[in-house]
N, C-alpha and C positions, 0 to 999 in steps of 0.2 A: 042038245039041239044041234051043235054043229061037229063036224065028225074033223077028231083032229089032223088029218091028212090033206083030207082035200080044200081045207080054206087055212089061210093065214091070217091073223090080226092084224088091220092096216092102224097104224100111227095116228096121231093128227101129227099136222105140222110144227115144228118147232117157229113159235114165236116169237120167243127173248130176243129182244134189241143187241143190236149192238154197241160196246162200250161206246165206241164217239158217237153214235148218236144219242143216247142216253147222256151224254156229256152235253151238247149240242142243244138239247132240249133244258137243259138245268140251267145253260149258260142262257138261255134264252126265258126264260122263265125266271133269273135271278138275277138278270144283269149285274156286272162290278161296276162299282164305285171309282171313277178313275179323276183325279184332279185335273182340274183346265189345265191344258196348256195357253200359258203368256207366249207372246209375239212377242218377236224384236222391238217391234215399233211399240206394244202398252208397253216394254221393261222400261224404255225410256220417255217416258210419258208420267211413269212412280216417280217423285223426287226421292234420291235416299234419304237414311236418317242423317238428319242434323250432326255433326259434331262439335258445332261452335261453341268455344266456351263463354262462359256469362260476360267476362270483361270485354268480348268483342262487343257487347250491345254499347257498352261504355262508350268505347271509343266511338263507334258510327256517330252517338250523340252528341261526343265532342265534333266531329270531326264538321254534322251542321250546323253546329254555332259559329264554329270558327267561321264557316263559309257566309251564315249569316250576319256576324258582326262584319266580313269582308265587304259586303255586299252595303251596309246601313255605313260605309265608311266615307267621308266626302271630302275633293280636293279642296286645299285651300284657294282660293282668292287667284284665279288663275292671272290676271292682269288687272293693272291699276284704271278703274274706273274713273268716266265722267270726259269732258271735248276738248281739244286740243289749246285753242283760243280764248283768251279771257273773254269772260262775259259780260256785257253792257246791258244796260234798261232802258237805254234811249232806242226809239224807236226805230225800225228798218227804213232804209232808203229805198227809193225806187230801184236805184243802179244793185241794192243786193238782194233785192226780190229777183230781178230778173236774172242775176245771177245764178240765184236757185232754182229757177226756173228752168236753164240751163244745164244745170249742170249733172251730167252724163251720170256719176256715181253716185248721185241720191237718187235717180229714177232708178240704178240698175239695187240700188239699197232697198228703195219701197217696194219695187216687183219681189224681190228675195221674201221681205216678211208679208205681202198678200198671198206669197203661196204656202209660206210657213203656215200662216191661220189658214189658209182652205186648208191644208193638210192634216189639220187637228179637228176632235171633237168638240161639241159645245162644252162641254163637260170637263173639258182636258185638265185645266187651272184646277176644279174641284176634284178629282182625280187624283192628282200629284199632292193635294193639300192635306189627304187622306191616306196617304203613305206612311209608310213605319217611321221617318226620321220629318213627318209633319212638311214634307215637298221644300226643304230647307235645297237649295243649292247650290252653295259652297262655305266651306268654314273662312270665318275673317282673319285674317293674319295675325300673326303674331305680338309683330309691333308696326312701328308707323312704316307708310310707304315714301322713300326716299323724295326729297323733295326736286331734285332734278328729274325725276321720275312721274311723279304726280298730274294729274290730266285738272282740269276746271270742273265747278260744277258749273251746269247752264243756268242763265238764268230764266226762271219761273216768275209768273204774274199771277197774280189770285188777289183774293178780298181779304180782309182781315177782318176778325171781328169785331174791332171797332168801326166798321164799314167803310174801312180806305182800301183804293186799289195800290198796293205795294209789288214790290220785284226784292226777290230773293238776293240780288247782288247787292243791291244799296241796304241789304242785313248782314252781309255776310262779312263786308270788306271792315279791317280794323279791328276785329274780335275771334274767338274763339268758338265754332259754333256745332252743337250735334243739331243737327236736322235730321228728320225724321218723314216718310209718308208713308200713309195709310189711307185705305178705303173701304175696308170692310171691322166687323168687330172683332174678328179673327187678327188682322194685322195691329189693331190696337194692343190686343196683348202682345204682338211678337216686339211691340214698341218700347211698351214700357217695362218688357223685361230686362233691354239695354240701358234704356234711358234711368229708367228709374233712381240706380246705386251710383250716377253719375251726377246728377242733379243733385242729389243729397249731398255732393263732394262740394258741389261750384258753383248753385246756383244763387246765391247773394253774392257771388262776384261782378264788379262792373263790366270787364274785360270778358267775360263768358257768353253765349247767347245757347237759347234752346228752341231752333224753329220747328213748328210742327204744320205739314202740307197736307188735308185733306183732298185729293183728287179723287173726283166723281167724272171716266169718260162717256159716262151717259148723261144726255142733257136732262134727261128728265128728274133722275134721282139729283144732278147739281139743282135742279131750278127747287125741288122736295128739301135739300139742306139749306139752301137758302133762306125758307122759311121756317129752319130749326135753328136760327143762330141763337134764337135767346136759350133755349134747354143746352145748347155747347156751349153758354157763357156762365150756364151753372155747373158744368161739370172742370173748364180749365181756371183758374185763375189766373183775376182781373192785372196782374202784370204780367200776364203772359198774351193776353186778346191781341195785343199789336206783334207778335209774330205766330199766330195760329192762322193761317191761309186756307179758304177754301178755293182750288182750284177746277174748273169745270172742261168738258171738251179733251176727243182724242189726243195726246199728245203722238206727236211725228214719232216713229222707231227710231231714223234717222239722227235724230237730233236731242232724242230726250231715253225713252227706253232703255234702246241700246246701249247709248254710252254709259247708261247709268246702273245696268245689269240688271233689268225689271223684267224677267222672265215669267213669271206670274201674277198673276195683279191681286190676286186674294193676301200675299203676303207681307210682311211688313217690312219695309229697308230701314239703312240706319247709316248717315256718313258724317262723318265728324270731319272737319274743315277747318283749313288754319285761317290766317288773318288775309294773306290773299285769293282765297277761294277758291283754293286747291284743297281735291278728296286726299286725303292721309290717312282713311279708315273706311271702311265700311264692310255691313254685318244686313245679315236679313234673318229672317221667320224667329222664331224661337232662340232665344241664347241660351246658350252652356256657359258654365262656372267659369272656365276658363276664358272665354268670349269677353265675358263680363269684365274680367282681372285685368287681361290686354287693354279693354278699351279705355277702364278706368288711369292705369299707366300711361298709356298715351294721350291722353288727355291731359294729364298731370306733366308729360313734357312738353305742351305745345305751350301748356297756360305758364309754366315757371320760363319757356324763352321770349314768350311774349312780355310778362311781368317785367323782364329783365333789360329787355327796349323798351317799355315805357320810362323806366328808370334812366338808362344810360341817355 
C-alpha cells in the first residue's frame, strides 16, 4: 500500500516521564513519615527524669516535722502575772472611782482592747481552742517566780455555794492557795488536769486552800448558773462549797484579764498563790507531765516554808 520512497513512518511521541517527576509524583503519593519537631519552649515545659534517690523522700519528711514540732513549740510564761498593788475587799471610795475615772492610762488601756475585739472574729477564742497544741498560750515555768518579783492577784467577788457573797483576798491571805477559773466544759478539763495530782498531795492540809472561780461574762448564762447551784453542789464537795465562787459580768481588761493573762475565755487558768497573795505560778488549757511535776514541786515548797513559820 505504501511505496517505500515517498513516505516515511512518523513516530508517536515519546511519553516516558521524567526521573524527578516520576520521583515527584511517588513523593506525593507516599508522603514520609517525618517526627515533630519540639520547640525550645515544649523542651522546657517536659520536666526531665527524676534522679532523686529514695532517702531524699526521707529527709523532706523529716525535715516537715521538724518544722512542724518548730511551729506546735510555745514560750514559756513570758512575765510574772497579776497587779502591782495589794488587793483589799473593802469597798472603793469615792476619791478612787474618780480616780479611775480619770485616769489617762486605763482609757488609753480600754481603747487598746475594744479595737483588739473589733479586730477579731466571733469565732476567734474557738478557732485557737481548735488548734494542734488545743490554743494553749504559753508553757508554765519551771519553778516558782521569785518573790520580789511576783505581782498580786486582784481581788474577785462572786457567790459561793453556800450562797454567801465572798472576795478572793480574805481566802487567799494566811494559806497556800491553787485557784482556779473556768467557764466552759472545755476549761473544766484544762483544770483538773493541774489541780487534780495536787489535791491528792494537800488537800487535808489546814494551811492549803483550793479556790475554784466560775465566771460567766454573760449575764444571762450567770443568772442560768445561778439556778444550777444545787446539780454544782452534787458535783463539788460539801467542804469545798465555801470556796467554789460563781462570778457574773464582764470583767475590766484593765484590771482583771490582762494582768491575769486571759487571752481566751474558752480556756482554763491555774495560779497557785503564796500566803500573801502573790501569783508564784501559773499554768492554763491542758497540762503536760512536766507542767504537772513543776507545779506539784512548788507547791511542796511554798507549803514546807509556810509549815515552817507556823512553827517558828
Amino acid at each position: 500500500m505504501f511505496s517505500s520512497g515517498s513516505s516515511k513512518m512518523v513516530r508517536p511521541p515519546n511519553r516516558t516521564l521524567s526521573p524527578l517527576i516520576c520521583r515527584a509524583r511517588l513523593s506525593y503519593s507516599l508522603p514520609r513519615h517525618t517526627p515533630p519537631q519540639t520547640s525550645s519552649s515544649t523542651a522546657h515545659i517536659i520536666p526531665p527524669p527524676s534522679t532523686a534517690s529514695p532517702s531524699s523522700g526521707k529527709v523532706h519528711s523529716k525535715a516537715q516535722e521538724k518544722s512542724k514540732d518548730e511551729s506546735l513549740q510555745l514560750p514559756v510564761l513570758p512575765r510574772p502575772l497579776g497587779v502591782p498593788n495589794p488587793p483589799t475587799s473593802r469597798p472603793k471610795t469615792w476619791g478612787e472611782k474618780r480616780d479611775e475615772l480619770l485616769d489617762e492610762d486605763r482609757h488609753k488601756a480600754k481603747r487598746k482592747a475594744l479595737i483588739k475585739e473589733a479586730s477579731q472574729g466571733y469565732f476567734h477564742d474557738y478557732n485557737r481552742a481548735r488548734s494542734a497544741n488545743g490554743g494553749k498560750l504559753w508553757t508554765a515555768p519551771p519553778v516558782l517566780i521569785r518573790e520580789d518579783m511576783a505581782q498580786y492577784f486582784p481581788d474577785i467577788q462572786g457567790k459561793a455555794l453556800t450562797g454567801e457573797t465572798v472576795h478572793t483576798t480574805d481566802l487567799l491571805l494566811g494559806k497556800v492557795t491553787l485557784l482556779a477559773i473556768l467557764s466552759t466544759r472545755l476549761s473544766e478539763e484544762h483544770v483538773s488536769s493541774f489541780c487534780q495530782p495536787v489535791l491528792d498531795d494537800w488537800s487535808t492540809s489546814p494551811l492549803f486552800s483550793h479556790i475554784q472561780i466560775n465566771h460567766q461574762d454573760n449575764l444571762l448564762k450567770s443568772l442560768l448558773l445561778n439556778f444550777l447551784v444545787s446539780s454544782l453542789k452534787r458535783t463539788v464537795p460539801q467542804n469545798r462549797w465555801g470556796t467554789y465562787m460563781i462570778s457574773g459580768g464582764e470583767w475590766s481588761s484593765y484590771d482583771m484579764t490582762s494582768p491575769l493573762g486571759i487571752e481566751n475565755k474558752l480556756l482554763g487558768y491555774v495560779y497557785l498563790i503564796d500566803p500573801n497573795a502573790k501569783i508564784r505560778w501559773a499554768g492554763n488549757a491542758m497540762a503536760s507531765e512536766e507542767e504537772v511535776d513543776n507545779l506539784r514541786r512548788a507547791t511542796a515548797v511554798l507549803m514546807r516554808r509556810l509549815v515552817k513559820e507556823e512553827v517558828n
